[in-house]
C-alpha atoms as one frame of an Amber mdcrd trajectory, in Angstrom:
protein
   0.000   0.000   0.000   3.018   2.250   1.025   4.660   1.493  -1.971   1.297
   1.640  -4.677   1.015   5.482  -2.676   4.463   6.373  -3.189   4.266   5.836
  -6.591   1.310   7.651  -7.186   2.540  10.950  -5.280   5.781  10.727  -7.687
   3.479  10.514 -10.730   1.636  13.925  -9.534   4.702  15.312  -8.466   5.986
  14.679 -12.305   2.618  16.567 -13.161   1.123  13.068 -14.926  -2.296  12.431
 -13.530  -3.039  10.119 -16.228  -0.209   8.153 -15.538  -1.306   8.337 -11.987
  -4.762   6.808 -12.177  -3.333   4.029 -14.500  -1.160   3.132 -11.563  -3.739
   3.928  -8.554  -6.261   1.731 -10.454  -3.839  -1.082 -11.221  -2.434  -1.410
  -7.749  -6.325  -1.423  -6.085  -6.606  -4.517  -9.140  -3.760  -6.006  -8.345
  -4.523  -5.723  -3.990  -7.816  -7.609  -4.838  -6.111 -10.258  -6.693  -3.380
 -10.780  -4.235  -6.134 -10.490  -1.321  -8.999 -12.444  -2.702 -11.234  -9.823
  -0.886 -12.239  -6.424  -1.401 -11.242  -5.177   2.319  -7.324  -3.586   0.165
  -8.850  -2.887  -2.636 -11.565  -0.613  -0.457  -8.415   0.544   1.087  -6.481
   1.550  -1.240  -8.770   2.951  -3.399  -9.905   4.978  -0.400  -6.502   6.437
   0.063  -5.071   6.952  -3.178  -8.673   8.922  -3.504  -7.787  10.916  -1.073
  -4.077  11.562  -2.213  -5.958  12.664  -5.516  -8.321  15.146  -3.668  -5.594
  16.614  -1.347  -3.539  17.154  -4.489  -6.334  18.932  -5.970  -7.159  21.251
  -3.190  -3.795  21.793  -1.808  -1.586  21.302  -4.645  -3.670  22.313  -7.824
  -0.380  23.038 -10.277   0.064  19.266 -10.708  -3.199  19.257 -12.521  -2.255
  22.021 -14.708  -0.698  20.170 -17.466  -3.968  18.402 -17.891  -5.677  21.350
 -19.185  -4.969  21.586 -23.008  -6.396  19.191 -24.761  -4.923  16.734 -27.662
  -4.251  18.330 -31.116  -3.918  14.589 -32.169  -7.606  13.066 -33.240  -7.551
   9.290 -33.942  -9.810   9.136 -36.606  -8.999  12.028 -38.915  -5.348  10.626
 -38.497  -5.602   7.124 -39.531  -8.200   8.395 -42.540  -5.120  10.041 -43.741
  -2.542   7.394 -43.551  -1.829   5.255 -46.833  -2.178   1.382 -46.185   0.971
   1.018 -47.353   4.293   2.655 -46.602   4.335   5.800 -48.677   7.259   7.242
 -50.162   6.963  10.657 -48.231   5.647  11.328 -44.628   2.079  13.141 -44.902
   1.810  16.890 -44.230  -0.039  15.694 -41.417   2.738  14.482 -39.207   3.725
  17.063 -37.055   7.191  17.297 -34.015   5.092  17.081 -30.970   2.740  14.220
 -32.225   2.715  10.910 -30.481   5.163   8.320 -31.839   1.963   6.007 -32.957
   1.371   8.820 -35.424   4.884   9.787 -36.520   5.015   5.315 -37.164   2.152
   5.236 -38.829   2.875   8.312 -41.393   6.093   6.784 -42.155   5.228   2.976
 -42.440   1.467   2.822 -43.096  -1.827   1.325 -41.764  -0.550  -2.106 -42.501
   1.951  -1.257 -39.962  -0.208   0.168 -37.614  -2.280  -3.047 -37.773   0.091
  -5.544 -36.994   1.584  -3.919 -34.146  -1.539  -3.613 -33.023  -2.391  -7.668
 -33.082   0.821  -8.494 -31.736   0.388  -6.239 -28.795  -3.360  -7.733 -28.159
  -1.736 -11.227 -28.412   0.616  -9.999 -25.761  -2.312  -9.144 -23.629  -3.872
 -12.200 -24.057  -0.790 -14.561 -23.277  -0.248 -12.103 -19.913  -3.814 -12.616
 -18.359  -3.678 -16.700 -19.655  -0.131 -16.546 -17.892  -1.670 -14.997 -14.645
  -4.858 -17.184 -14.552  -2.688 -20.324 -14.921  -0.309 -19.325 -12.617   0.428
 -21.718  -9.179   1.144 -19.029  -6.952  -0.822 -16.308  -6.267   2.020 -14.135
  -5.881   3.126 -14.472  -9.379  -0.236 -14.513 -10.546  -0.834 -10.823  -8.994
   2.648  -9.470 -10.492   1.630 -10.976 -13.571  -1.815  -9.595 -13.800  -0.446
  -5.964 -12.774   1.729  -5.679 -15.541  -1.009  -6.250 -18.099  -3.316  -4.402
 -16.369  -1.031  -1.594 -16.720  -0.743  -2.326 -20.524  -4.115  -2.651 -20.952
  -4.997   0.788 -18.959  -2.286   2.833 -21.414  -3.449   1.572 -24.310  -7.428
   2.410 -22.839  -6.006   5.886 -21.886  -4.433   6.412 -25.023  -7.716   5.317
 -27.249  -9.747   7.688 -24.679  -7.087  10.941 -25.293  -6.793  10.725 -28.916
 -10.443  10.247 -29.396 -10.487  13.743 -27.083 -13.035  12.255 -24.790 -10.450
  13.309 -21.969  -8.716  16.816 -21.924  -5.491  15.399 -21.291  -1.716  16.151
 -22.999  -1.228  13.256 -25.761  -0.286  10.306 -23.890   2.044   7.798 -25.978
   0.847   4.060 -27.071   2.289   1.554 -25.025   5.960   0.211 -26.582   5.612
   2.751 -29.111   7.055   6.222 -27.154  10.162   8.078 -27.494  10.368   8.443
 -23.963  13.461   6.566 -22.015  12.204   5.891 -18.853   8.741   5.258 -19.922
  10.378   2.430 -22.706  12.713   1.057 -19.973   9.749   0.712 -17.373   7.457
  -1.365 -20.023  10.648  -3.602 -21.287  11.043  -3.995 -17.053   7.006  -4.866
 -16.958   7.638  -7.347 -19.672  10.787  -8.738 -17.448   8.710  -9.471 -15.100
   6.574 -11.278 -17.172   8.801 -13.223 -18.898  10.363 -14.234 -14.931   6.587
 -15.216 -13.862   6.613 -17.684 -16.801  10.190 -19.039 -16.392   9.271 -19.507
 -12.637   5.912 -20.886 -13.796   7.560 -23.796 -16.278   9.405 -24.487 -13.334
   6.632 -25.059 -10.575   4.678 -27.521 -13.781   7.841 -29.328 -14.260   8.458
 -29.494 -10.524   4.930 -30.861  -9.736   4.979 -33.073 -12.848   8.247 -34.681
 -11.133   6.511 -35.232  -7.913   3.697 -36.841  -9.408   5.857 -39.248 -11.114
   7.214 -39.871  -8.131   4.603 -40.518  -6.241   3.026 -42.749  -9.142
């Protein structure tokens, strides 16, 4: 709880409150999975609310980067990308777009589109690794990295489509940003160590069940 809180408080403190409710609501996910109740989630959605509020009243800067909305809209953007890569980059690109936009100007739809399977087959073999997990402990690290996948690539659909008036928010894998690419490759660590660790516990009981055969 400590540690879900500290990282929120960071996030305002780095003026992201996007970034901040992807992690507040991952980390109540992830204390209900770990839990099997809803007595931590309760809790810590109860006090990261409050961190939020006392932000707000206290502290209402952090918030201010929130206030301009996206120049980037979804829809008229893809409409005007070529399916295949074209031999120029569209007028439409511009510096301060997301890199999902600057990709998809330079390598086309097609592009686009198979990025985007391959990152909802990623999805799918993280929650199918965290259901089948043996321990719940893996199970819950497992399930928090996807959830904070999932929630990125949710924010990002809701920001572009300007249902949110948020700053562009990048597409997960696809950013120019260091330390946000170095957190995801860690998130996908992590889920490549809960699988390695999982191959081991099958094998393991396997083994014993030979054994006891």
């Amino acid at each position: 709880l400590v540690s879900s809180l500290g990282g929120v408080m960071l996030l305002l403190l780095q003026q992201d409150p996007s970034a901040a409710a992807i992690w507040c609501v991952a980390s109540v996910l992830v204390f209900w999975a770990a839990s099997g109740s809803g007595l931590w989630s309760g809790i810590s959605l109860f006090t990261s609310g409050g961190l939020f509020a006392g932000c707000l009243l206290f502290a209402p800067h952090l918030f201010q980067s929130s206030a301009s909305a996206s120049e980037s809209h979804l829809l008229p953007r893809l409409a005007a990308m070529q399916v295949i890569p074209p031999d120029t980059v569209t007028e439409s690109a511009k510096a301060s777009d997301s890199l999902f936009f600057l990709l998809g100007d330079h390598f086309g739809l097609l592009f686009l589109l198979c990025a985007l399977i391959l990152f909802v087959l990623f999805l799918l073999r993280g929650t199918s690794l965290a259901l089948h997990t043996r321990k719940s402990f893996h199970a819950a690290v497992a399930l928090g990295a996807v959830i904070l996948f999932g929630l990125r690539a949710i924010l990002f659909l809701v920001v572009t489509m300007n249902w949110l008036p948020v700053e562009t928010v990048d597409f997960p894998l696809m950013t120019a940003s260091f330390p946000s690419i170095c957190t995801q490759f860690f998130l996908i660590g992590l889920l490549s160590g809960v699988s390695a660790r999982n191959e081991a516990d099958l094998e393991e009981d396997a083994r014993l069940a030979m054994l006891a055969h």
